[in-house]
N, CA, C and O atoms as CSV, one atom per row, in Angstrom:
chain,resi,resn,atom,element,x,y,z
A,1,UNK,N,N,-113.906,117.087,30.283
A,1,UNK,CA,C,-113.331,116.030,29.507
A,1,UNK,C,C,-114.362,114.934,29.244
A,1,UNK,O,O,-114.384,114.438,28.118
A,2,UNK,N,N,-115.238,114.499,30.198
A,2,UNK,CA,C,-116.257,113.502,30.051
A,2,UNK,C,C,-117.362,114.159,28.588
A,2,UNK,O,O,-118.200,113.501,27.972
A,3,UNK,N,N,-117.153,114.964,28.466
A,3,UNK,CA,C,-118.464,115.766,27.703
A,3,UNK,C,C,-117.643,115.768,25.855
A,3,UNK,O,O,-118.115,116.013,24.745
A,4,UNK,N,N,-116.648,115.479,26.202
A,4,UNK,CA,C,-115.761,115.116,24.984
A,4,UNK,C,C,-115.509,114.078,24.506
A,4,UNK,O,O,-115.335,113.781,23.324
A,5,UNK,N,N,-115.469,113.291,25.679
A,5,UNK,CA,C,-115.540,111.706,25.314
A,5,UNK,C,C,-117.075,111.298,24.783
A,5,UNK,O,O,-117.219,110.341,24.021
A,6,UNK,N,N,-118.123,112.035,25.209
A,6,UNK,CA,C,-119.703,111.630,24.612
A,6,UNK,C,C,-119.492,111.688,23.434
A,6,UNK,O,O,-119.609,110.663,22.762
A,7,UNK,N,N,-119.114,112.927,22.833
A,7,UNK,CA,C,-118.885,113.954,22.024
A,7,UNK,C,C,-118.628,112.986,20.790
A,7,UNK,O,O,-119.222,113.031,19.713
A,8,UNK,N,N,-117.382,111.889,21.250
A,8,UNK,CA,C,-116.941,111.136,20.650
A,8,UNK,C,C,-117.473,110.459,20.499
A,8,UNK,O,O,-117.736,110.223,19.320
A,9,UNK,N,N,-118.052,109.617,21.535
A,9,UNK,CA,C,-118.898,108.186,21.341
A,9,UNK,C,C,-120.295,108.274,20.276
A,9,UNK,O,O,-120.747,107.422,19.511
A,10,UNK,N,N,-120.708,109.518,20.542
A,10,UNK,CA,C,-121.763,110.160,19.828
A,10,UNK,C,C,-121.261,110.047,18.131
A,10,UNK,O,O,-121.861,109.374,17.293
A,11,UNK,N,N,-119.893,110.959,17.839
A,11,UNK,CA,C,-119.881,111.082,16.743
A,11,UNK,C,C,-119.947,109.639,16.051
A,11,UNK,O,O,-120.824,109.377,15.227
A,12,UNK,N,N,-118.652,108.424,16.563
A,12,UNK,CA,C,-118.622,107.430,15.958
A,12,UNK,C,C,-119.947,106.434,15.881
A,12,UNK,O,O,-119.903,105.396,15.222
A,13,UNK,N,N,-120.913,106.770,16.481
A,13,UNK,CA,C,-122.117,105.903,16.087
A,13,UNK,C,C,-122.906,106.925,15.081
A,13,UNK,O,O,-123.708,106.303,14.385
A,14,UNK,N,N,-122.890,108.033,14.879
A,14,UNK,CA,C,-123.435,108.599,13.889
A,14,UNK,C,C,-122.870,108.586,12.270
A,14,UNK,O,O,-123.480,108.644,11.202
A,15,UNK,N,N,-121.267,108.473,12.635
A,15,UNK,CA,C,-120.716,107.727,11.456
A,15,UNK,C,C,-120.672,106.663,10.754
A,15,UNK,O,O,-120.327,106.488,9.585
A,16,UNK,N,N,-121.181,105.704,11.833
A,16,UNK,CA,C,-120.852,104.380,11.582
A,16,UNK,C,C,-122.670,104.175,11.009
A,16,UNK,O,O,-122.841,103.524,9.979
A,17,UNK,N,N,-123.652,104.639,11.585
A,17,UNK,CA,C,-124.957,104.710,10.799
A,17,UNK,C,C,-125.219,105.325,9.288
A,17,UNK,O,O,-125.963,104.814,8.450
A,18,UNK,N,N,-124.412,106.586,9.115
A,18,UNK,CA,C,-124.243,106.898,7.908
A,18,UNK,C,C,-122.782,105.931,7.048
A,18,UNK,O,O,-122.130,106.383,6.107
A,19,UNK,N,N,-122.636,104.982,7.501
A,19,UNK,CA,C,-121.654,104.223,6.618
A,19,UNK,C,C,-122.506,103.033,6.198
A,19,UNK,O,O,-122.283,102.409,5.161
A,20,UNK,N,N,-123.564,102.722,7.109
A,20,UNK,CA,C,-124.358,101.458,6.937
A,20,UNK,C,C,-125.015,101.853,5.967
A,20,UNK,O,O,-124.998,101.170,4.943
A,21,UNK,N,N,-125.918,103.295,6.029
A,21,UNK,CA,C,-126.955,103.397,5.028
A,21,UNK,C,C,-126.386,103.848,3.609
A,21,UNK,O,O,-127.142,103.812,2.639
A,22,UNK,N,N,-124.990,104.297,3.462
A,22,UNK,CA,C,-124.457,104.640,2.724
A,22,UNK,C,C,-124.158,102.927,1.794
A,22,UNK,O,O,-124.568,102.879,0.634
A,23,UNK,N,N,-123.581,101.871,2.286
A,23,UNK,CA,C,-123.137,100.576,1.920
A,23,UNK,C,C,-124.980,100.765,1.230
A,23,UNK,O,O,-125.285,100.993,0.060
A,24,UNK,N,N,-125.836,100.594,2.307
A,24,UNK,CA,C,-126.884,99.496,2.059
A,24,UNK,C,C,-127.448,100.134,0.558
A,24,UNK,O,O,-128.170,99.618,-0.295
A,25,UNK,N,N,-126.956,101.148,0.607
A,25,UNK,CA,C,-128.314,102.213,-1.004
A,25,UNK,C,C,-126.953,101.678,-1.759
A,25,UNK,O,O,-127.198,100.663,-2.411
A,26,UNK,N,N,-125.868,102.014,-1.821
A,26,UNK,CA,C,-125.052,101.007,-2.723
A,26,UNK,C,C,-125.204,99.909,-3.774
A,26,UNK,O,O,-125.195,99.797,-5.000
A,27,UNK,N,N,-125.383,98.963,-2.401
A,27,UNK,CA,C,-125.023,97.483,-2.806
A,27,UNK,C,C,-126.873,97.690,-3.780
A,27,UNK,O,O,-126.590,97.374,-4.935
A,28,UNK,N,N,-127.952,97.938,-3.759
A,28,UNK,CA,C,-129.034,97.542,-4.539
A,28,UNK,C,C,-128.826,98.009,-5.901
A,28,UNK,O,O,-128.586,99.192,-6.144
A,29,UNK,N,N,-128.918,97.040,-6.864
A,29,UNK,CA,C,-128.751,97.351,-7.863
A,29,UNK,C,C,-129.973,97.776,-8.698
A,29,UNK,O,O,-131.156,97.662,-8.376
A,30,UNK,N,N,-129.319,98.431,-10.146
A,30,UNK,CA,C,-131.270,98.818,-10.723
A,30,UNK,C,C,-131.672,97.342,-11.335
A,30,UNK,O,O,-132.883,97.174,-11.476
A,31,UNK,N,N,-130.738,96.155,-11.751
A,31,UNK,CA,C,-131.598,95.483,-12.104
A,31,UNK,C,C,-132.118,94.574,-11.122
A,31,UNK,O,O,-132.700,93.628,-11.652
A,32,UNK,N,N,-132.099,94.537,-9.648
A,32,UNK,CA,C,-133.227,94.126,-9.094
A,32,UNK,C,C,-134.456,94.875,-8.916
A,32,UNK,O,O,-135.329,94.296,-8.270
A,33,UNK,N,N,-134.733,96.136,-9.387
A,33,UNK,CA,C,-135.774,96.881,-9.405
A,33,UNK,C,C,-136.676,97.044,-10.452
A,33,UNK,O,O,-136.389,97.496,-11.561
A,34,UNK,N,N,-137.761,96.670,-10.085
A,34,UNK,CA,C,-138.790,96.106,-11.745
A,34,UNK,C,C,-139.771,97.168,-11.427
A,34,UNK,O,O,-140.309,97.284,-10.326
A,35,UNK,N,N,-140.000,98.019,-12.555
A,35,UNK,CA,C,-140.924,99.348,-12.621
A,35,UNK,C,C,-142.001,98.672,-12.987
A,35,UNK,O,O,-142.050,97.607,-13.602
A,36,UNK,N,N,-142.834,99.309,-12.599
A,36,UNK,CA,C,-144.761,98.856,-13.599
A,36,UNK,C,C,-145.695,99.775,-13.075
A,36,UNK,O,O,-145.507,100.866,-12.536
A,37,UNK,N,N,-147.079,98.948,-13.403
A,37,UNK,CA,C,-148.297,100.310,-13.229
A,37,UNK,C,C,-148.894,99.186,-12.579
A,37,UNK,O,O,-148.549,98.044,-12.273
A,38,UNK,N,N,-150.217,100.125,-12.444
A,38,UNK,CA,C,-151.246,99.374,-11.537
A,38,UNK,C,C,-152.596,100.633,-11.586
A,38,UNK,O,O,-152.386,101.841,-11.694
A,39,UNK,N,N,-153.633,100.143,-11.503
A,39,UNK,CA,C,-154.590,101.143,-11.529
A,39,UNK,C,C,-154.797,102.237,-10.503
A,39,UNK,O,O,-154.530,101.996,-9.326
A,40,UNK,N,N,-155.288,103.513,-10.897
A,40,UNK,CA,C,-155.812,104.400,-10.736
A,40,UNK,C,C,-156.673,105.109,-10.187
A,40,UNK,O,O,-157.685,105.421,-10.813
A,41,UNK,N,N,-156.460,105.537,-8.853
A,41,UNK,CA,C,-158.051,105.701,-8.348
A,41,UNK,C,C,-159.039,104.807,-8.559
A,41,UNK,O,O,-160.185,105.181,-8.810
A,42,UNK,N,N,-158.730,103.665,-8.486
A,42,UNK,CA,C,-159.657,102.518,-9.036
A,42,UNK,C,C,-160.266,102.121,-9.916
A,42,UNK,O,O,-161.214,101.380,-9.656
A,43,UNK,N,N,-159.958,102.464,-11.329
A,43,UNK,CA,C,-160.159,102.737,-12.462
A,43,UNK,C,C,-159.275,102.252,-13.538
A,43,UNK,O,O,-158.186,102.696,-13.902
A,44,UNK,N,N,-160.173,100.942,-14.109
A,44,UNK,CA,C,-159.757,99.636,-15.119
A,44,UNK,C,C,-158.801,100.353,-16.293
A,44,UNK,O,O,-159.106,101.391,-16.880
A,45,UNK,N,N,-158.011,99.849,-16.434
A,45,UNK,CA,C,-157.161,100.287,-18.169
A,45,UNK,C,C,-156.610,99.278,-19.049
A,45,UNK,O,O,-156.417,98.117,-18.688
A,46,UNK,N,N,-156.390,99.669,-20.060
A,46,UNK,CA,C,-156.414,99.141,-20.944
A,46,UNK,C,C,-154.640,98.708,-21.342
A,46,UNK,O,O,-153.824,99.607,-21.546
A,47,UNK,N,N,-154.411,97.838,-21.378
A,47,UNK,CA,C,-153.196,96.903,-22.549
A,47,UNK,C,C,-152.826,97.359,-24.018
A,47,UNK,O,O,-152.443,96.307,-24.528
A,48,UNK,N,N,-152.770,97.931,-24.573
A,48,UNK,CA,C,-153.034,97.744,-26.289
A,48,UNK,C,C,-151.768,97.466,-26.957
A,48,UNK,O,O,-150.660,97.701,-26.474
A,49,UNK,N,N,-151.953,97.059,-27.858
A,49,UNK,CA,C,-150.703,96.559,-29.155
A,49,UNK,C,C,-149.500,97.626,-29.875
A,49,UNK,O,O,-148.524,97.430,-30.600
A,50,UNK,N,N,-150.092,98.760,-29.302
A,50,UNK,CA,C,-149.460,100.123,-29.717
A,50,UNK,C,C,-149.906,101.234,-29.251
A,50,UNK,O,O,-151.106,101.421,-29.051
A,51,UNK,N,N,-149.007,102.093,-29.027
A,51,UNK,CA,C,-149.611,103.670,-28.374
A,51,UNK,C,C,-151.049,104.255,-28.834
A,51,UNK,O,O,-151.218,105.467,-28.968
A,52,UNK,N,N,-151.727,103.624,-28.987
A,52,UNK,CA,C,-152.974,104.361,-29.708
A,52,UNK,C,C,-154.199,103.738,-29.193
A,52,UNK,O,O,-154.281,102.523,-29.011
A,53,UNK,N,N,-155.453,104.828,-28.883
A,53,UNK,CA,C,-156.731,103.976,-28.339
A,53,UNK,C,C,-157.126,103.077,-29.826
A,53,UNK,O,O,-158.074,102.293,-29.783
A,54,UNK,N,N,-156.319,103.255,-31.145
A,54,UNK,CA,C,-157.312,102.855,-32.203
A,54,UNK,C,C,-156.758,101.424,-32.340
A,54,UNK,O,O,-157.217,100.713,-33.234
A,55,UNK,N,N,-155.514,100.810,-31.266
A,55,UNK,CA,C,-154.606,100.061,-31.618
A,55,UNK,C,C,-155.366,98.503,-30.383
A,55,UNK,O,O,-155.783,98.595,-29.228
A,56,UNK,N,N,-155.251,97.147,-31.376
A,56,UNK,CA,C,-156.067,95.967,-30.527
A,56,UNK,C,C,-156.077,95.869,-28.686
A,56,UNK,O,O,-155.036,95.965,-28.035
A,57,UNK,N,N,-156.863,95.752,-28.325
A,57,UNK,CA,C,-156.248,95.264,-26.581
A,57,UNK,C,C,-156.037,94.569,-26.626
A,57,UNK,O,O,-156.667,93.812,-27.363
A,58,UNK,N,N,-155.062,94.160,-25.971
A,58,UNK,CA,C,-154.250,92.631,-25.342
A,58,UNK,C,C,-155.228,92.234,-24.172
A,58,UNK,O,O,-155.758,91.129,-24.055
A,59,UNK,N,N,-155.410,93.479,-23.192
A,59,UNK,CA,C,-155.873,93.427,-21.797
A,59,UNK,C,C,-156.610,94.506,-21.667
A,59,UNK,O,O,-156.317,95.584,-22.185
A,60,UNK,N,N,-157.941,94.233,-20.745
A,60,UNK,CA,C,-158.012,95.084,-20.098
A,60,UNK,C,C,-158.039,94.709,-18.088
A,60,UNK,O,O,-158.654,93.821,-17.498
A,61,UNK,N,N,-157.251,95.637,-17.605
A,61,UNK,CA,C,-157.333,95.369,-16.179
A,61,UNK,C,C,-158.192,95.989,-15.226
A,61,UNK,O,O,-158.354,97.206,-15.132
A,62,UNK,N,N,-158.904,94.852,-14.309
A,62,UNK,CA,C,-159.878,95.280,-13.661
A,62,UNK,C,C,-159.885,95.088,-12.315
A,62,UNK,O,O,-160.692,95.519,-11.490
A,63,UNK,N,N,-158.625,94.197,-12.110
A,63,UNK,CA,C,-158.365,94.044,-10.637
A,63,UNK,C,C,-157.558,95.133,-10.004
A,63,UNK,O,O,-156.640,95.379,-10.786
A,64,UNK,N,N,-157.474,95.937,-8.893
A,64,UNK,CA,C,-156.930,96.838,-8.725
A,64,UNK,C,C,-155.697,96.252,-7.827
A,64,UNK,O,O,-154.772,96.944,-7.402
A,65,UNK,N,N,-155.881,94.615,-7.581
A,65,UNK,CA,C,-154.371,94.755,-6.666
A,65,UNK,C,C,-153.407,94.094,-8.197
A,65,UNK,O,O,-152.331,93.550,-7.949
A,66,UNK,N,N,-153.795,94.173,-9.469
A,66,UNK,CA,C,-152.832,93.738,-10.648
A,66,UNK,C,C,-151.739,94.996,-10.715
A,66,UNK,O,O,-152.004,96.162,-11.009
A,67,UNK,N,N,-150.676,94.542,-10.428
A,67,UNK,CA,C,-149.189,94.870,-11.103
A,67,UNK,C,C,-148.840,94.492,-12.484
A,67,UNK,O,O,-148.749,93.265,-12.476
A,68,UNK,N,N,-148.595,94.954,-13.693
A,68,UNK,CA,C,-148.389,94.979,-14.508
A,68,UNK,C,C,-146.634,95.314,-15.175
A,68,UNK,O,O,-146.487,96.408,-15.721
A,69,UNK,N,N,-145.629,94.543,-15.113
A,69,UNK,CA,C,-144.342,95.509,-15.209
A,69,UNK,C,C,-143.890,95.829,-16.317
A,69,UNK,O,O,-143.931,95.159,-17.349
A,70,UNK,N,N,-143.344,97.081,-16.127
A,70,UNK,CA,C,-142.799,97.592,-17.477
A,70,UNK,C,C,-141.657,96.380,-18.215
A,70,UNK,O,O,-141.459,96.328,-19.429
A,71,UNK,N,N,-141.151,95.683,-17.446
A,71,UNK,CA,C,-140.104,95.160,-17.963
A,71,UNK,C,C,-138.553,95.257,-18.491
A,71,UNK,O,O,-137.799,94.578,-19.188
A,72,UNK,N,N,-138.495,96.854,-17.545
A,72,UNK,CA,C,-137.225,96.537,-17.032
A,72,UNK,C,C,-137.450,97.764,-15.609
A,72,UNK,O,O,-138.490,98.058,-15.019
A,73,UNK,N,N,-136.129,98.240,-15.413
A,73,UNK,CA,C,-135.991,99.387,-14.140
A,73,UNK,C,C,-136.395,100.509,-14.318
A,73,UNK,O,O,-136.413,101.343,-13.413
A,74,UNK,N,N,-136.877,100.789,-15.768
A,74,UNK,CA,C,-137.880,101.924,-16.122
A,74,UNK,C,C,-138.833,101.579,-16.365
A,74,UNK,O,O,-139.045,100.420,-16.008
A,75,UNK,N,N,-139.943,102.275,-17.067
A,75,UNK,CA,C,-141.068,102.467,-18.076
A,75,UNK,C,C,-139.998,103.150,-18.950
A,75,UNK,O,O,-139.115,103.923,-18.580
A,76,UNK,N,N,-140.294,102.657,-20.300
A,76,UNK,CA,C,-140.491,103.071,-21.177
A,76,UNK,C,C,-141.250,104.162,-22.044
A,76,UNK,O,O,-142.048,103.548,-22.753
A,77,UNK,N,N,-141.336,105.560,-22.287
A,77,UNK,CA,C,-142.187,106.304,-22.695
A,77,UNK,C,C,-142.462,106.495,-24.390
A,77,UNK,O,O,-141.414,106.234,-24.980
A,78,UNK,N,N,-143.080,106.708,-24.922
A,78,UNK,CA,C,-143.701,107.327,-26.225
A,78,UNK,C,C,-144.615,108.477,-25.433
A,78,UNK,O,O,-145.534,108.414,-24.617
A,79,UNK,N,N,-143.887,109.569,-26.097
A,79,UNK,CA,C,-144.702,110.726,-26.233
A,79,UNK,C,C,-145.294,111.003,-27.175
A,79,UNK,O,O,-146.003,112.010,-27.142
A,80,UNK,N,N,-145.238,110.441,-28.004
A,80,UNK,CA,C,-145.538,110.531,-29.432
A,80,UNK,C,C,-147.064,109.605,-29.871
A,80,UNK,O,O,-147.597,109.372,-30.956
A,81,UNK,N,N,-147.414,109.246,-28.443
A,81,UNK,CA,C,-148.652,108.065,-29.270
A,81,UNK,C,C,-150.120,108.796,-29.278
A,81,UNK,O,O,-150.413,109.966,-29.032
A,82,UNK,N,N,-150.833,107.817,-29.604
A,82,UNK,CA,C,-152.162,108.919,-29.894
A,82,UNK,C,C,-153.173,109.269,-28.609
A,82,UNK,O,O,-153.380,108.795,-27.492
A,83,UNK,N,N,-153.540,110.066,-29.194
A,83,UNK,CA,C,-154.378,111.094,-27.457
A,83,UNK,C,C,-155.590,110.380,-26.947
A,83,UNK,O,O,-156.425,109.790,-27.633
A,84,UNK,N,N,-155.574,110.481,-25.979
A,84,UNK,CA,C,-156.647,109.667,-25.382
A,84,UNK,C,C,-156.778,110.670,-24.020
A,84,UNK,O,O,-156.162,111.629,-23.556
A,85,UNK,N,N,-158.487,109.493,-23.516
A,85,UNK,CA,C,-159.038,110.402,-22.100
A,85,UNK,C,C,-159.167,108.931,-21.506
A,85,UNK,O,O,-159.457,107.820,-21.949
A,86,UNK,N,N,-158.783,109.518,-20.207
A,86,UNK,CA,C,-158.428,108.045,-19.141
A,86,UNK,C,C,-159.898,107.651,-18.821
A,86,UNK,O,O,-160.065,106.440,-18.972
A,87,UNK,N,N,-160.928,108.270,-18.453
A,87,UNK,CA,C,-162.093,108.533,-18.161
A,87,UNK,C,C,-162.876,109.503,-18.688
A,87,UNK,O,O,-162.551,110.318,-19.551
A,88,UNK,N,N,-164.159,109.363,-18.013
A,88,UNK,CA,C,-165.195,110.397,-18.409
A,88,UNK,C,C,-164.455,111.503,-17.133
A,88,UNK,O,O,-164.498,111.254,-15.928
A,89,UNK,N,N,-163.807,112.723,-17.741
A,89,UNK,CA,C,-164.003,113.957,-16.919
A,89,UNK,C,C,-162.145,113.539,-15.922
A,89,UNK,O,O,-161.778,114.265,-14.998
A,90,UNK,N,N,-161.309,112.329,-16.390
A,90,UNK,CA,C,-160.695,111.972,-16.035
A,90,UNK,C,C,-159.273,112.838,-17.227
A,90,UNK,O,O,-159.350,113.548,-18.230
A,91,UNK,N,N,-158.563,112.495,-16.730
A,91,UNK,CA,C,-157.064,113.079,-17.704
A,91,UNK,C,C,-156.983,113.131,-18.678
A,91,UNK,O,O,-157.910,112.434,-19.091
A,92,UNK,N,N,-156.257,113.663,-19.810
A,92,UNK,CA,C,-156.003,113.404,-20.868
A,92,UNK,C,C,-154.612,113.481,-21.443
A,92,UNK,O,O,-153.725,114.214,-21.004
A,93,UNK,N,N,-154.519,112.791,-22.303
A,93,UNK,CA,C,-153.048,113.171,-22.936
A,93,UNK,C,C,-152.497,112.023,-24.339
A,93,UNK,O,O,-153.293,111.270,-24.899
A,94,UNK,N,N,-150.840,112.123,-24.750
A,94,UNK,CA,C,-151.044,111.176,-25.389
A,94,UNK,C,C,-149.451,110.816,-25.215
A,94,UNK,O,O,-148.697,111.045,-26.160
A,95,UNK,N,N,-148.968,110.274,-24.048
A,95,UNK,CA,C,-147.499,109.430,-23.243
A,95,UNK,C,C,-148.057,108.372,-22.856
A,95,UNK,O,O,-149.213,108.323,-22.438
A,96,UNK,N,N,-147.267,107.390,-22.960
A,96,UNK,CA,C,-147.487,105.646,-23.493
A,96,UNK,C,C,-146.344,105.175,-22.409
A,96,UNK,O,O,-145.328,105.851,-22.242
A,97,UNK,N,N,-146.561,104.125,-21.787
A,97,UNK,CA,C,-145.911,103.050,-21.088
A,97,UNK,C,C,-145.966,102.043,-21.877
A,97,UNK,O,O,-147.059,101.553,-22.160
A,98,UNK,N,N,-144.564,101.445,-22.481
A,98,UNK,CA,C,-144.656,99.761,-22.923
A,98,UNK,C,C,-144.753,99.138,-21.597
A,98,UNK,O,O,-144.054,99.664,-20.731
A,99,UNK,N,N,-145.363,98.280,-21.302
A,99,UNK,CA,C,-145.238,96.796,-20.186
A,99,UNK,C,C,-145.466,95.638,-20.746
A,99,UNK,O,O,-146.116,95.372,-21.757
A,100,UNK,N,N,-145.053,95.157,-20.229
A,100,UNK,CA,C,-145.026,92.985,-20.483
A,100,UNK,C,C,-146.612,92.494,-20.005
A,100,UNK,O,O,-147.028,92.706,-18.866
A,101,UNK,N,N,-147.330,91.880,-20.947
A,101,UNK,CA,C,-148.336,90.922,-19.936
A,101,UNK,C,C,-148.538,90.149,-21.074
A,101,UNK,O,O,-148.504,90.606,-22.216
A,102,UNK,N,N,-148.839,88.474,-20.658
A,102,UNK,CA,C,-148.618,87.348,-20.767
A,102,UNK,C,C,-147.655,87.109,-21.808
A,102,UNK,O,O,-147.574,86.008,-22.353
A,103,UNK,N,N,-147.198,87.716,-21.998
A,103,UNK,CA,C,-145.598,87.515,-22.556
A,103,UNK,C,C,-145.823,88.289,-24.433
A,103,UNK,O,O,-145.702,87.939,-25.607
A,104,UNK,N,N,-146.121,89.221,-23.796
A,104,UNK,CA,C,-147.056,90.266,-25.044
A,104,UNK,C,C,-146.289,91.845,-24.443
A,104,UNK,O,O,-146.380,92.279,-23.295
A,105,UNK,N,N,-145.546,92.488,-25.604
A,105,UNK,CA,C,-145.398,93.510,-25.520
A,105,UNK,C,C,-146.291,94.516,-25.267
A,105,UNK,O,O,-147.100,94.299,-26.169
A,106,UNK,N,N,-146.640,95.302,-24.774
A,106,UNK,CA,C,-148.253,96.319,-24.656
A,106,UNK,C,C,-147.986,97.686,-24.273
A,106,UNK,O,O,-147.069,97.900,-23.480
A,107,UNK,N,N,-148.690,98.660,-24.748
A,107,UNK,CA,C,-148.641,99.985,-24.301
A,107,UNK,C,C,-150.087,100.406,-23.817
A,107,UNK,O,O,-151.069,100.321,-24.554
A,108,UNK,N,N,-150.138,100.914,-22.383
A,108,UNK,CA,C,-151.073,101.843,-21.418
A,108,UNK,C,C,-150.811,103.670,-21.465
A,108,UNK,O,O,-149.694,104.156,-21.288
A,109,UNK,N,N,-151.808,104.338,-21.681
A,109,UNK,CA,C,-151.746,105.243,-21.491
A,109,UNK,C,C,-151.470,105.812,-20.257
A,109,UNK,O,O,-152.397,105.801,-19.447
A,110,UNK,N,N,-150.267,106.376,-19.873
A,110,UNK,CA,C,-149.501,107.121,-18.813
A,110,UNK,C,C,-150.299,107.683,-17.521
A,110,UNK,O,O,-150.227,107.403,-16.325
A,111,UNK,N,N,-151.145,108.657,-18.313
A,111,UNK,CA,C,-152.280,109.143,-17.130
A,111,UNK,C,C,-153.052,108.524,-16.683
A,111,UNK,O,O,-153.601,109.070,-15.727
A,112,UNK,N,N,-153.465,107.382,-16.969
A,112,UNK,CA,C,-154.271,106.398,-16.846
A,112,UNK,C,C,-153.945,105.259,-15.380
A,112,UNK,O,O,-154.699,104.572,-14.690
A,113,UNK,N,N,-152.831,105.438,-15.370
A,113,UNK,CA,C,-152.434,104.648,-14.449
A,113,UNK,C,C,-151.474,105.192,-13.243
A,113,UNK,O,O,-151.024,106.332,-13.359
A,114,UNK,N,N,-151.117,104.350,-11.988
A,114,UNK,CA,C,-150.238,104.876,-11.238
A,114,UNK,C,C,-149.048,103.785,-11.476
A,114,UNK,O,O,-149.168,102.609,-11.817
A,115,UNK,N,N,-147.648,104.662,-11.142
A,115,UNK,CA,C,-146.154,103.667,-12.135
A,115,UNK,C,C,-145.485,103.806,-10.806
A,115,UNK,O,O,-145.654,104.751,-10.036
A,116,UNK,N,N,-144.626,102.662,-10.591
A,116,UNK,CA,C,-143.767,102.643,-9.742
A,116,UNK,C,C,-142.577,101.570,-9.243
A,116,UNK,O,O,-141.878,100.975,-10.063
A,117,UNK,N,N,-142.455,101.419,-7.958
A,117,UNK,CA,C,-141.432,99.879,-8.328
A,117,UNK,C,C,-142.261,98.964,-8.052
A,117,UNK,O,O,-142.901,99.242,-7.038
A,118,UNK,N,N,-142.644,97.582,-8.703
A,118,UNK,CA,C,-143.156,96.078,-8.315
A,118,UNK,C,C,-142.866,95.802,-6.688
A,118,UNK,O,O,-143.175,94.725,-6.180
């Protein structure tokens, strides 16, 4: 009978832990969660005015502890923008992140960077 009563005591703290973590992933909402990029294997990128390397820079970033946010709980994608190489011998492709910087709409090339939450 003692080995039933553990049994018990056991279960209700294992319930009561999966009720906490269950509340706590709940209650966070997506709009406290701000997506963005940040550099790359240590490796500066570029801001521009539109999906395209042919399109003005706003920025280029060279600090590697800069956060950059998409500006909202996603990134934003264009698959559709023009192809580019992140580096010499580095990625290629042509998927676009819009992000916010200094209060300037901007698109970074995707491979170029690492994306995640702020």
């Amino acid at each position: 009978m003692r080995k039933a009563s553990l049994f018990k005591q056991l279960a209700a703290v294992v319930m009561a832990c999966l009720a906490l973590t269950v509340t706590t992933t709940s209650t966070a909402s997506a709009e406290n969660v701000q997506a963005g990029v940040w550099q790359k294997d240590g490796h500066d990128f570029n801001i521009r005015t539109a999906a395209s390397t042919s399109a003005s820079k706003i920025a280029t970033v060279k600090d590697p502890k800069t956060r950059v946010p998409c500006g909202a709980s996603r990134c934003t994608r264009n698959n559709n923008g023009g192809k580019y190489t992140c580096w010499a011998g580095g990625p290629t492709g042509n998927d676009w992140l819009k992000v916010r910087w200094a209060g300037k709409t901007g698109w970074v090339a995707a491979l170029c960077v690492d994306v995640g939450r702020l």
